[in-house]
Backbone as JSON Lines, residues from 0, in Angstrom:
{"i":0,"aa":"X","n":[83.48,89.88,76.17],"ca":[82.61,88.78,76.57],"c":[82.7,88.53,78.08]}
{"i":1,"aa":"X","n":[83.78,88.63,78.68],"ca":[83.92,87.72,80.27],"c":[84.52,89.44,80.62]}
{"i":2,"aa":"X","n":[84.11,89.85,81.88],"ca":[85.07,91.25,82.22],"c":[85.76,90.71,83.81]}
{"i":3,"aa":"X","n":[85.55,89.55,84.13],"ca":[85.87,89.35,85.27],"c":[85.58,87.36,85.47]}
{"i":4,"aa":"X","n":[86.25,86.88,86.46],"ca":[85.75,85.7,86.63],"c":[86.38,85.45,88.44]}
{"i":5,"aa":"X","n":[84.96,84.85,88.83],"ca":[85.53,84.62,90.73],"c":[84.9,83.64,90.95]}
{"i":6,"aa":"X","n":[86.05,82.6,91.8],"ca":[85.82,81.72,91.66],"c":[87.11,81.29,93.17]}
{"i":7,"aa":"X","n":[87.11,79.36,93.0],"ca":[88.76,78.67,93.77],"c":[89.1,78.99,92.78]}
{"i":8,"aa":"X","n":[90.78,79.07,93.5],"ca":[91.72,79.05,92.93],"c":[91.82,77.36,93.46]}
{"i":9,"aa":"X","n":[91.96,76.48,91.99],"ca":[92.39,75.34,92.19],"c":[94.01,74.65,92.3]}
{"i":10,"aa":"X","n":[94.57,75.67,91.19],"ca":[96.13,75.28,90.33],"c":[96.46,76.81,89.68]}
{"i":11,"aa":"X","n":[98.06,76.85,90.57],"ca":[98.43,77.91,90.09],"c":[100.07,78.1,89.59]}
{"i":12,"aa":"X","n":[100.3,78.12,88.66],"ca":[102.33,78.06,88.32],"c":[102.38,79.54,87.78]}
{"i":13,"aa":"X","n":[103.36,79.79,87.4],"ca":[104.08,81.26,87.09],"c":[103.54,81.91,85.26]}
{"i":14,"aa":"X","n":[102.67,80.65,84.91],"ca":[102.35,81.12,83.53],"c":[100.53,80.84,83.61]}
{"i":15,"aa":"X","n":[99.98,80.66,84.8],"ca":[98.79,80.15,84.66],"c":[98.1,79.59,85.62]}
{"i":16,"aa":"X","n":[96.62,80.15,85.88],"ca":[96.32,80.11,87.3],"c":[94.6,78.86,86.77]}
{"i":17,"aa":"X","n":[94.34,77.9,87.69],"ca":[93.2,77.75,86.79],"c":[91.89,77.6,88.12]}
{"i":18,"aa":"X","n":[91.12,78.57,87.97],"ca":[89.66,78.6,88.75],"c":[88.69,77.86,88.54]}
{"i":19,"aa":"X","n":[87.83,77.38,89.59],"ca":[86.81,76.71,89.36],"c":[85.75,77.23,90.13]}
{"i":20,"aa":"X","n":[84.61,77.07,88.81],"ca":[83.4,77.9,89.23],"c":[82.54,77.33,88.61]}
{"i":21,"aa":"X","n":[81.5,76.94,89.86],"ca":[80.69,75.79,89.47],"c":[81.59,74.49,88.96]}
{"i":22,"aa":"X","n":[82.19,73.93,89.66],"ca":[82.76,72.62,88.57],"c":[82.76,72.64,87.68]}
{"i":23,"aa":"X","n":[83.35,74.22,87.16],"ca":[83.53,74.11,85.61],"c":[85.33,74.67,86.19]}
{"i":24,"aa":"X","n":[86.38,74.29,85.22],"ca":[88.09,74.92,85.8],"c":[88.08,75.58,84.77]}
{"i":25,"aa":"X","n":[88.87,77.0,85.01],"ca":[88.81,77.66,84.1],"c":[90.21,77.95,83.37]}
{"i":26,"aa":"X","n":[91.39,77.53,82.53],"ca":[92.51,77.9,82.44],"c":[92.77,79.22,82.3]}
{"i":27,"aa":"X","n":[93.74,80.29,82.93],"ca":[93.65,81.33,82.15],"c":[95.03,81.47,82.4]}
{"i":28,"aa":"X","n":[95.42,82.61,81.36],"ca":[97.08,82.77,81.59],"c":[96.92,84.22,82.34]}
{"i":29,"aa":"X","n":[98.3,83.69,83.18],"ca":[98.49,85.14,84.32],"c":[99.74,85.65,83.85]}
{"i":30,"aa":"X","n":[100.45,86.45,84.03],"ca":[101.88,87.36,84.02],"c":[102.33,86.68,85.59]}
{"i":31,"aa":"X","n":[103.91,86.74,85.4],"ca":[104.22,86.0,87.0],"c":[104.37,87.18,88.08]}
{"i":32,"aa":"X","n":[103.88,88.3,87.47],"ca":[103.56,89.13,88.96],"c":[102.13,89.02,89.29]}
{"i":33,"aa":"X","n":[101.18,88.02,88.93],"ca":[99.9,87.7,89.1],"c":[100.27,86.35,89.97]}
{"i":34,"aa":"X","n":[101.07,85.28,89.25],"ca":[101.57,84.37,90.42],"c":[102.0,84.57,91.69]}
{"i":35,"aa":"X","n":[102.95,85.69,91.88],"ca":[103.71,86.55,93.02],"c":[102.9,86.79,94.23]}
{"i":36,"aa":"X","n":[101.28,87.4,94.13],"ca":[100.52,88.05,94.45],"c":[99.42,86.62,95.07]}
{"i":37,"aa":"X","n":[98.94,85.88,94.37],"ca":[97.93,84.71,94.5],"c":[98.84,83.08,94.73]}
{"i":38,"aa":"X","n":[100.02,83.45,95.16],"ca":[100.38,81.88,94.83],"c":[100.41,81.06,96.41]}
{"i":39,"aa":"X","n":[99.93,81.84,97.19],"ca":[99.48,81.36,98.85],"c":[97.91,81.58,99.08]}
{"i":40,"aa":"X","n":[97.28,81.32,97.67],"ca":[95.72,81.58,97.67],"c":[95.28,80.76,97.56]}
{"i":41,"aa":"X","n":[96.02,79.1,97.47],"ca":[94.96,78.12,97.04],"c":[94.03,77.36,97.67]}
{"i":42,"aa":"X","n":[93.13,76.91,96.79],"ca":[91.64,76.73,97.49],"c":[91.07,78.04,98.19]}
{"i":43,"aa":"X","n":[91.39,79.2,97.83],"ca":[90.54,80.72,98.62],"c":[90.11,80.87,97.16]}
{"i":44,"aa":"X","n":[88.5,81.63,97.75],"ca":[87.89,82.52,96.59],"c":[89.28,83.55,96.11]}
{"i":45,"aa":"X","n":[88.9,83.96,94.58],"ca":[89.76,84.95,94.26],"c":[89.03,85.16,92.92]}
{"i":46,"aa":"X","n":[89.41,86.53,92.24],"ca":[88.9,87.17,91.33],"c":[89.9,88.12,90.62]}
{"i":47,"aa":"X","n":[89.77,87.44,88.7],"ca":[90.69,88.32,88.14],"c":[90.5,88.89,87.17]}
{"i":48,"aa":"X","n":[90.43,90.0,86.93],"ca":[89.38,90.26,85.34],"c":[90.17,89.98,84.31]}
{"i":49,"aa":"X","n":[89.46,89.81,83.18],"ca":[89.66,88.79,82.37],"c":[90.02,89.44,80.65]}
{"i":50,"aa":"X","n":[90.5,88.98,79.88],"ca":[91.11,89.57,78.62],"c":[90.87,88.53,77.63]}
{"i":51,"aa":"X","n":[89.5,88.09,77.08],"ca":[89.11,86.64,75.98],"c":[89.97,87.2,74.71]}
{"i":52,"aa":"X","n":[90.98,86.2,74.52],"ca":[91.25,86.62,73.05],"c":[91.26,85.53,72.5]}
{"i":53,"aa":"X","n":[90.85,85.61,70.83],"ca":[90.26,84.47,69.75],"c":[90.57,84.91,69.41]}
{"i":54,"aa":"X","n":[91.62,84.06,68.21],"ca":[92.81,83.43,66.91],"c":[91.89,82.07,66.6]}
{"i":55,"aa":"X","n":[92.34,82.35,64.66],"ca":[92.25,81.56,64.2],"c":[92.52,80.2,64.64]}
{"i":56,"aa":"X","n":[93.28,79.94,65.74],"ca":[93.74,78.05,66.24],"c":[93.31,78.64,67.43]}
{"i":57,"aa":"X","n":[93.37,79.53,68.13],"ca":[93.03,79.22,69.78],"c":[91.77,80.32,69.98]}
{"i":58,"aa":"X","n":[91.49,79.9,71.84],"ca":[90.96,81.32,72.05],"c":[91.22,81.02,73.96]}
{"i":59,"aa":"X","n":[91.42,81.82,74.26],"ca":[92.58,81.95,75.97],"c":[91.96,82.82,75.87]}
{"i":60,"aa":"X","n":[92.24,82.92,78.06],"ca":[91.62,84.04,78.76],"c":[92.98,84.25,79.2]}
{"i":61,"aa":"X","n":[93.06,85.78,79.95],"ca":[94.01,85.99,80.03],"c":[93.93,86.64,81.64]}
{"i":62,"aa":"X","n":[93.94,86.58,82.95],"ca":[93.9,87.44,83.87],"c":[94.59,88.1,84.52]}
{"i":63,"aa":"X","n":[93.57,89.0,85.2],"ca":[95.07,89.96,85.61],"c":[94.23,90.36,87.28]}
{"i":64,"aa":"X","n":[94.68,90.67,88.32],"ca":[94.38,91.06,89.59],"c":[93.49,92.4,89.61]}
{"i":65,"aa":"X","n":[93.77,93.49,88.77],"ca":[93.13,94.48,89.1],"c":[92.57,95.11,87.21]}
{"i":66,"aa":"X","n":[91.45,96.13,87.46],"ca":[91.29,95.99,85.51],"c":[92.04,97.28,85.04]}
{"i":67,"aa":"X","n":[93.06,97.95,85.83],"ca":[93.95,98.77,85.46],"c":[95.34,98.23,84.45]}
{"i":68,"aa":"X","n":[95.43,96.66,85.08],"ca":[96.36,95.95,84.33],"c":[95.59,95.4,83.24]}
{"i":69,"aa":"X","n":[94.39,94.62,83.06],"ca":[93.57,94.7,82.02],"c":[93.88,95.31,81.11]}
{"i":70,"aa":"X","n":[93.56,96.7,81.64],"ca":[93.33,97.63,80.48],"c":[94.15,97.65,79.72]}
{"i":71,"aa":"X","n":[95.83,97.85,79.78],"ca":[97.09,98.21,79.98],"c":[97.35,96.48,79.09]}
{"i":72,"aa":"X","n":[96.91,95.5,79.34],"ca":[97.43,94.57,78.5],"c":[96.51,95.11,77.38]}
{"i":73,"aa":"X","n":[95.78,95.1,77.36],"ca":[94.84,95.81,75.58],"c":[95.01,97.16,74.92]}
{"i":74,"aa":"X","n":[96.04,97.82,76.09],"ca":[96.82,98.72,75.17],"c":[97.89,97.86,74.69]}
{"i":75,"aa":"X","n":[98.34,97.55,75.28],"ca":[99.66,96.62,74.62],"c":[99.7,95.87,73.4]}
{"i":76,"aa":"X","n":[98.43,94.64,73.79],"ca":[98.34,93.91,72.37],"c":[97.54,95.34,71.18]}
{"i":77,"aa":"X","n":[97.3,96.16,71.48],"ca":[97.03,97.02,70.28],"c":[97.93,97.05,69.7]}
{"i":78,"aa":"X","n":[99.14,97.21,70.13],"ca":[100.06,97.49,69.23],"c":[100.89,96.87,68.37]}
{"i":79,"aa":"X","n":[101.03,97.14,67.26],"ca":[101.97,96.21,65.95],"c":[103.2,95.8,66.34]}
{"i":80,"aa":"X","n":[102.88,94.61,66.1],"ca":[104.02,93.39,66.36],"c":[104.41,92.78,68.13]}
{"i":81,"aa":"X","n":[102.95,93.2,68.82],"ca":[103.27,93.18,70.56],"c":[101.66,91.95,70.42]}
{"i":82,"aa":"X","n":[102.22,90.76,71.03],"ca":[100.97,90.08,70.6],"c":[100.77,89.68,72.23]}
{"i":83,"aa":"X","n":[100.18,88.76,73.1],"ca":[99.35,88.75,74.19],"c":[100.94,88.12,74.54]}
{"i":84,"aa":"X","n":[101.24,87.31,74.33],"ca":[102.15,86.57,75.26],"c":[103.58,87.46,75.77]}
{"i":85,"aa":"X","n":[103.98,88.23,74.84],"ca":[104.62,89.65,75.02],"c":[104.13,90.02,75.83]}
{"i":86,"aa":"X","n":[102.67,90.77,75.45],"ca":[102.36,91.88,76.84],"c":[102.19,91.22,78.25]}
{"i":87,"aa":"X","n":[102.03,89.84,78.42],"ca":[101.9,89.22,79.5],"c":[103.42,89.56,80.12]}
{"i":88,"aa":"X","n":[104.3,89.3,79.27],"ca":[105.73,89.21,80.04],"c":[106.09,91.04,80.66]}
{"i":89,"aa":"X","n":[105.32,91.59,79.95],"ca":[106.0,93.29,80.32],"c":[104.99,93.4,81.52]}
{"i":90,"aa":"X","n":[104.0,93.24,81.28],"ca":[103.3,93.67,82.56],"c":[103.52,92.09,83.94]}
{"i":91,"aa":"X","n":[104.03,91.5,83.36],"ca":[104.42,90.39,84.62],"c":[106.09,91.35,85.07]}
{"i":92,"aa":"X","n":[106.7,91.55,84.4],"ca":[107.93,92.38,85.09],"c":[108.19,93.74,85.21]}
{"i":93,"aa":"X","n":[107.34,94.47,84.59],"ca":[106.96,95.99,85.26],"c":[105.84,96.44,85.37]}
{"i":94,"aa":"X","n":[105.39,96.71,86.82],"ca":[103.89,96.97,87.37],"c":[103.6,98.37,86.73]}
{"i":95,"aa":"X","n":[102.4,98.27,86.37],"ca":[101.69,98.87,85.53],"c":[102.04,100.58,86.03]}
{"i":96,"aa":"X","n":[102.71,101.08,87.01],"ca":[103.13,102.25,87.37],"c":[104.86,102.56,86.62]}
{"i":97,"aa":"X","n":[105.44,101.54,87.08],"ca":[106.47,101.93,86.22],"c":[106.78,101.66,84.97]}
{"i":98,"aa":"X","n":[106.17,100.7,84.44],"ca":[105.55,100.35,83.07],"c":[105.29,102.3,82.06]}
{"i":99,"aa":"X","n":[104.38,102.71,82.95],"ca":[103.77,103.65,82.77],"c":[104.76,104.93,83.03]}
{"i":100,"aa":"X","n":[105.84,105.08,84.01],"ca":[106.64,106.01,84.0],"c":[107.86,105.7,83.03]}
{"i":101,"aa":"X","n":[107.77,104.3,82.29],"ca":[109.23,104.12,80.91],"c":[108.4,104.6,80.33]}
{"i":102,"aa":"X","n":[107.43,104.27,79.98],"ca":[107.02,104.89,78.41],"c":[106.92,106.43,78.46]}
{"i":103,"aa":"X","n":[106.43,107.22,79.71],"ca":[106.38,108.69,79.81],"c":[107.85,109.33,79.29]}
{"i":104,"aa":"X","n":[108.57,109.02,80.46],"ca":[110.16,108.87,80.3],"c":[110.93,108.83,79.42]}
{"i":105,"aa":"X","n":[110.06,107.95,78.16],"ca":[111.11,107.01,76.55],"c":[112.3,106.39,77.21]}
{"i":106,"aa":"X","n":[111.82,105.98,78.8],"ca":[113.21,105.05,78.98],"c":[113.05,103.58,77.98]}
{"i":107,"aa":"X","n":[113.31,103.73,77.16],"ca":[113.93,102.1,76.2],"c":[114.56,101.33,76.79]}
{"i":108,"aa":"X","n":[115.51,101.83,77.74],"ca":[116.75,100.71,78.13],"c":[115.91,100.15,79.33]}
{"i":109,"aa":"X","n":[115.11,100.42,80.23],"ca":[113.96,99.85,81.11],"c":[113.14,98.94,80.38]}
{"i":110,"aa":"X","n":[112.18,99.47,79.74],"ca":[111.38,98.36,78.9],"c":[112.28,97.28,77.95]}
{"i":111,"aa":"X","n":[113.4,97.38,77.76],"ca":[114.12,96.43,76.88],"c":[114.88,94.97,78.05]}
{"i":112,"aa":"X","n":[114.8,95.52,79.05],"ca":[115.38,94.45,80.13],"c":[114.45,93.6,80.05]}
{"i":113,"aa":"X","n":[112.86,93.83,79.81],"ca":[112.19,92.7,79.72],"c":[112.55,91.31,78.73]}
{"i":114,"aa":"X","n":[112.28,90.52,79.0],"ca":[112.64,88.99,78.12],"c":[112.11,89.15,76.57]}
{"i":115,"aa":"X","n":[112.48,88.96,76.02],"ca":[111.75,89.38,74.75],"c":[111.27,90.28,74.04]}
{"i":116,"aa":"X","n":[111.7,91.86,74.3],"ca":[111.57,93.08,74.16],"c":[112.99,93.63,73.73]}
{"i":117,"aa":"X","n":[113.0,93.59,72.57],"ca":[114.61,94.81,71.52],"c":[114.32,96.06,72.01]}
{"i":118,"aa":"X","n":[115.32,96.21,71.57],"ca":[115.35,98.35,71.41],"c":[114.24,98.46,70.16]}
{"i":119,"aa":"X","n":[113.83,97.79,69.38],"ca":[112.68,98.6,68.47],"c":[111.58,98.42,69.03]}
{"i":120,"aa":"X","n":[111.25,97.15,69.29],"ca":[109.87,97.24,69.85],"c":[109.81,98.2,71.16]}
{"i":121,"aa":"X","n":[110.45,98.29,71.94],"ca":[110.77,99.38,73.16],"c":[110.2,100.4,72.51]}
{"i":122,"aa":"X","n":[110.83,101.49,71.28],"ca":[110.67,102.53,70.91],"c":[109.3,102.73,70.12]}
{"i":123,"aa":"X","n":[109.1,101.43,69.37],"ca":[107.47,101.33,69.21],"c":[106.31,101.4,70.36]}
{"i":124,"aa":"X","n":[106.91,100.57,71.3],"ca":[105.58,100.54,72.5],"c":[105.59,102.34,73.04]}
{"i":125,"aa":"X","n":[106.66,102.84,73.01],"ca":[106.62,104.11,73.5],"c":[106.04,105.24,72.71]}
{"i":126,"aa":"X","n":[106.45,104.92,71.45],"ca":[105.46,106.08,70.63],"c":[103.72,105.84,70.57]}
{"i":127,"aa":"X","n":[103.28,104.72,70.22],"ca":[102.33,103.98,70.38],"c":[101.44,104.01,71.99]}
{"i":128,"aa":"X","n":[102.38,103.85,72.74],"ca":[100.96,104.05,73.87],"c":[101.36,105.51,74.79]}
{"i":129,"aa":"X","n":[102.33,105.89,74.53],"ca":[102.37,107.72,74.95],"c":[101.12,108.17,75.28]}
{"i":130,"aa":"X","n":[100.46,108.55,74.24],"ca":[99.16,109.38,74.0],"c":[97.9,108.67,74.65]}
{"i":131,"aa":"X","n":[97.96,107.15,74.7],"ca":[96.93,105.95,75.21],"c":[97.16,106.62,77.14]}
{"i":132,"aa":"X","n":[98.41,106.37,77.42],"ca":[98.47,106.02,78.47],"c":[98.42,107.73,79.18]}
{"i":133,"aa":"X","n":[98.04,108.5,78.58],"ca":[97.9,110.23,79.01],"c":[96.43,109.92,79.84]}
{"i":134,"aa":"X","n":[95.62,109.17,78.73],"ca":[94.27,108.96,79.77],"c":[93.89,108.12,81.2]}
{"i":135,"aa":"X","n":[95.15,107.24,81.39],"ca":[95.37,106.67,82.33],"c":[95.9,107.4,83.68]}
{"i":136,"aa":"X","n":[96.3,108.57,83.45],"ca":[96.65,109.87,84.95],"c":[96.13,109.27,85.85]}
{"i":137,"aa":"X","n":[95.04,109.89,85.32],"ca":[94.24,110.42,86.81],"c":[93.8,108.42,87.94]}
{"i":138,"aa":"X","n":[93.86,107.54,86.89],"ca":[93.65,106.2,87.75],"c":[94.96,105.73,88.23]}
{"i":139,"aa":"X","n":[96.45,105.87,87.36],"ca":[97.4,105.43,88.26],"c":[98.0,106.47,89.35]}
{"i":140,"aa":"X","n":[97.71,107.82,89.17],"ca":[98.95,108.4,89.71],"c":[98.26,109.68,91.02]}
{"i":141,"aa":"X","n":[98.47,109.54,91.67],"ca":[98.46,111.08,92.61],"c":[99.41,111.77,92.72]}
{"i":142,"aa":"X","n":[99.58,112.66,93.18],"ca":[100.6,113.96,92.47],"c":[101.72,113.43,93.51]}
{"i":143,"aa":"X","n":[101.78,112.93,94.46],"ca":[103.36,112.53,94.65],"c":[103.69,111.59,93.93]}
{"i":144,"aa":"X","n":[102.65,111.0,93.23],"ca":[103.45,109.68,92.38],"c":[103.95,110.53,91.6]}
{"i":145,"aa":"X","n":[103.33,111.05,91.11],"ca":[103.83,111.93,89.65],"c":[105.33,112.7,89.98]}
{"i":146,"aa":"X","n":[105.46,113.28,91.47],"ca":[106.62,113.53,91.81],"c":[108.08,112.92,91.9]}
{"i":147,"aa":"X","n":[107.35,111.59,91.99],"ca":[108.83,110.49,92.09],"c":[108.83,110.1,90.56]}
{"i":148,"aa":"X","n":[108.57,110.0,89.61],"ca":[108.13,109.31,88.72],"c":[109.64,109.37,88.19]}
{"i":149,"aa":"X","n":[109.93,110.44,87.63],"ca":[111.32,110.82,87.3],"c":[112.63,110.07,87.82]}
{"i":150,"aa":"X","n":[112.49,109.96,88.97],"ca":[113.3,109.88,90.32],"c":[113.27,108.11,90.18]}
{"i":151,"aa":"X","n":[112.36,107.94,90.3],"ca":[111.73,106.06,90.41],"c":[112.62,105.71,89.19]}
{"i":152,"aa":"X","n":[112.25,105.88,87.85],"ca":[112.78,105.25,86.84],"c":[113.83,105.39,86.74]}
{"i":153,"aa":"X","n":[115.1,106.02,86.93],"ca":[116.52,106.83,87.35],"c":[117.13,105.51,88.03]}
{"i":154,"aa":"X","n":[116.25,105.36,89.52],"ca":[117.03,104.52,90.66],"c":[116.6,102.98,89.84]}
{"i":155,"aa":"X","n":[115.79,102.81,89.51],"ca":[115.57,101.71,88.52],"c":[116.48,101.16,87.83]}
{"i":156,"aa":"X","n":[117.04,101.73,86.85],"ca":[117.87,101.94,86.02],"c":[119.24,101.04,86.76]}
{"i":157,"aa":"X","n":[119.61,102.6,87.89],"ca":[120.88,102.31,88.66],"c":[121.03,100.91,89.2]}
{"i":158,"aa":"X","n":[119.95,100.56,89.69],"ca":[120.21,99.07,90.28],"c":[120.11,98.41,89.48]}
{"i":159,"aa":"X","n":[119.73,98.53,88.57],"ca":[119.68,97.41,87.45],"c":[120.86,97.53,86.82]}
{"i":160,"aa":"X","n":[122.02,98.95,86.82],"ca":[123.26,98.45,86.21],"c":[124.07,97.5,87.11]}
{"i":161,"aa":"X","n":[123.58,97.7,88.77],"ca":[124.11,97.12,89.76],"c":[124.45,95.37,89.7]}
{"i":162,"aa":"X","n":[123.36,95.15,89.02],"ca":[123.33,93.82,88.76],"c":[121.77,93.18,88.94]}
{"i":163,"aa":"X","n":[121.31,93.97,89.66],"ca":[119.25,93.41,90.0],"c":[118.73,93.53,88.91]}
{"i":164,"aa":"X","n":[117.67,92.59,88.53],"ca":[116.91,92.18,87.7],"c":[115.72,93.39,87.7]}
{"i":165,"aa":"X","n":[114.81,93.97,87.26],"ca":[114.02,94.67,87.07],"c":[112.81,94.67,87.77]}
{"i":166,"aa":"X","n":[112.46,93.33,88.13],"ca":[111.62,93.04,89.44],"c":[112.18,93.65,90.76]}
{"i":167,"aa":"X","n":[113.01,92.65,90.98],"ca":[114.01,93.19,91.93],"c":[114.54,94.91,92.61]}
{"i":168,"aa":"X","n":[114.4,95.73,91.36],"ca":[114.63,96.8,91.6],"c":[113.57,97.9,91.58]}
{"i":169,"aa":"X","n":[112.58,97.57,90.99],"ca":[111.18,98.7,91.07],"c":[111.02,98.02,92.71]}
{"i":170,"aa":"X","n":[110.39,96.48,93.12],"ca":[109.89,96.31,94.24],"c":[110.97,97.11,95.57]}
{"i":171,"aa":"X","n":[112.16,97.41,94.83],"ca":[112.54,97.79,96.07],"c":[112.44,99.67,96.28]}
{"i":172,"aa":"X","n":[112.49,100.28,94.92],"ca":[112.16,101.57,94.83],"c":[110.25,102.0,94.9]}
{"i":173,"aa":"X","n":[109.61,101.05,94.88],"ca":[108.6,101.38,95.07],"c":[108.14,100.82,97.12]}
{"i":174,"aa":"X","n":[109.32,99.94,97.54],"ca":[108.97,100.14,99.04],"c":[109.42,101.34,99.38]}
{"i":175,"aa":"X","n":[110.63,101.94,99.35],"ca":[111.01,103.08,99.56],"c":[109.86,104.37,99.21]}
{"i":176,"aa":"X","n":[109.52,104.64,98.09],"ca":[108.3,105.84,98.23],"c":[107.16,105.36,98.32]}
{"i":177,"aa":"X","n":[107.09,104.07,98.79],"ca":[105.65,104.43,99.34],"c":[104.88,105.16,100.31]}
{"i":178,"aa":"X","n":[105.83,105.29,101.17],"ca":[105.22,106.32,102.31],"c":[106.15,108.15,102.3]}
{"i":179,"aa":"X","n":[106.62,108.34,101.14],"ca":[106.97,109.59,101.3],"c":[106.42,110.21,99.97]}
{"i":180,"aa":"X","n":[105.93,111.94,100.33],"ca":[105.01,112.31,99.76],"c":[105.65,113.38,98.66]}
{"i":181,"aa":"X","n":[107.34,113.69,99.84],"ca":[108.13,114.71,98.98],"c":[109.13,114.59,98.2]}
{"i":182,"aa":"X","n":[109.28,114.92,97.29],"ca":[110.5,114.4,95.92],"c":[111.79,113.96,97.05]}
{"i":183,"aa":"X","n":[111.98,112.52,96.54],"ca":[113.15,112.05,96.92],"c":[114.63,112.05,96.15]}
{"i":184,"aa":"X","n":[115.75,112.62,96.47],"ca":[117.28,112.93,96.05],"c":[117.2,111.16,95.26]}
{"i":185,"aa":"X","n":[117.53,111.27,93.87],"ca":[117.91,110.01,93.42],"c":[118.9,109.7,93.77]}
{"i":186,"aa":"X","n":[120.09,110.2,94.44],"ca":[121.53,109.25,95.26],"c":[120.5,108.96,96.89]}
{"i":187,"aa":"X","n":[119.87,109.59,97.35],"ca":[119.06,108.77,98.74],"c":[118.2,108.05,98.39]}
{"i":188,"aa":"X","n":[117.53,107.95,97.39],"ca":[116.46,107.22,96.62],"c":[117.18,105.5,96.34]}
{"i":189,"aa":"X","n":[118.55,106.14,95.47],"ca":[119.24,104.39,95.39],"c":[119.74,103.97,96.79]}
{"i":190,"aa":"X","n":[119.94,104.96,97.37],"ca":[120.37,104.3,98.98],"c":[120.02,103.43,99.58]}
{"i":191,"aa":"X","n":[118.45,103.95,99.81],"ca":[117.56,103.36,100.53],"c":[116.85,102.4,99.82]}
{"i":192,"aa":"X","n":[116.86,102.2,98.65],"ca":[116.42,101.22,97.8],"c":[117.29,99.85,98.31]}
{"i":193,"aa":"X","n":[118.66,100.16,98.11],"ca":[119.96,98.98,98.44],"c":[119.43,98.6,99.46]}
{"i":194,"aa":"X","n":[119.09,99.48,100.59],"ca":[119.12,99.16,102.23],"c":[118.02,98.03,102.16]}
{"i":195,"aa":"X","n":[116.46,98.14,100.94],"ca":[115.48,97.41,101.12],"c":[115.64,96.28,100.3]}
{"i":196,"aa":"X","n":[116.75,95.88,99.83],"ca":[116.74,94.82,98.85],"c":[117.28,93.2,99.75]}
């Protein structure tokens, strides 16, 4: 029904951003890496495409910054026993790239750091969107991504036994390769990750 909505940003907290368009406000729920991104936007135009879901008692919009994460939450709620407020929390704490390199991976112990995510549902979301997220290549990844991918989820991991939270540790392994094109050593990879934290 809605594939997008732009509009002010009037009111924005870590579970929910609400736009107004035409003096109409629109509530929608965001993931708090959607807060992260828009939360020095207020009163600026902004635009987030949109995810209508209707239940028997409710019906919520759901937004997201770009429709790659969209998409990626409607793989998610596809799946048995992963309902919207779940997939909000996985894709609010792993960006839809490394999101996308646990499940390649079957890293479980990555996707399970999320809040509300066991080791089964982990191993469900991974068998379950494997094959979904094969069609997604060619929009998240260029072939050096695909090169670190291995490497990324590894140093991930490591800092996260370190003690960093999972936010904390992709944002800092994904400053590190962003500007290098050639497979990075996972002991220089966590190095320089530490150095950016």
């Amino acid at each position: 029904m809605f594939e997008y909505i732009k509009g002010n940003l009037t009111e924005i907290d870590a579970a929910k951003a609400i736009i107004d368009v035409n003096n109409i406000g629109y509530k929608i729920f965001i993931p708090p890496s959607v807060y992260n991104d828009l939360s020095s936007s207020i009163n600026e135009e902004i635009k987030l495409y949109i995810s209508f879901i209707v239940k028997e008692d409710s019906q919520k919009l759901y937004g997201f910054i770009s429709k790659i994460q969209k998409d990626i939450f409607e793989m998610l709620i596809s799946v048995s026993g992963v309902g919207a407020k779940t997939a909000v929390l996985l894709i609010g704490h792993l960006d839809v790239e490394n999101l996308h390199i646990a499940v390649a991976n079957a890293d479980v112990r990555l996707i399970s750091k999320v809040p509300g995510i066991g080791k089964k549902t982990a191993e469900r979301l991974i068998i379950e969107l494997r094959d979904k997220f094969k069609i997604l290549d060619s929009k998240l990844f260029t072939q050096e991504n695909k090169n670190h991918s291995s490497s990324a989820s590894d140093a991930i991991n490591a800092l996260m036994s370190l003690g960093y939270n999972v936010m904390q540790a992709q944002r800092a392994v994904k400053e590190v390769l962003k500007d290098k094109s050639e497979k990075v050593e996972l002991s220089n990879l966590i190095t320089l990750a530490l150095k950016a934290l």
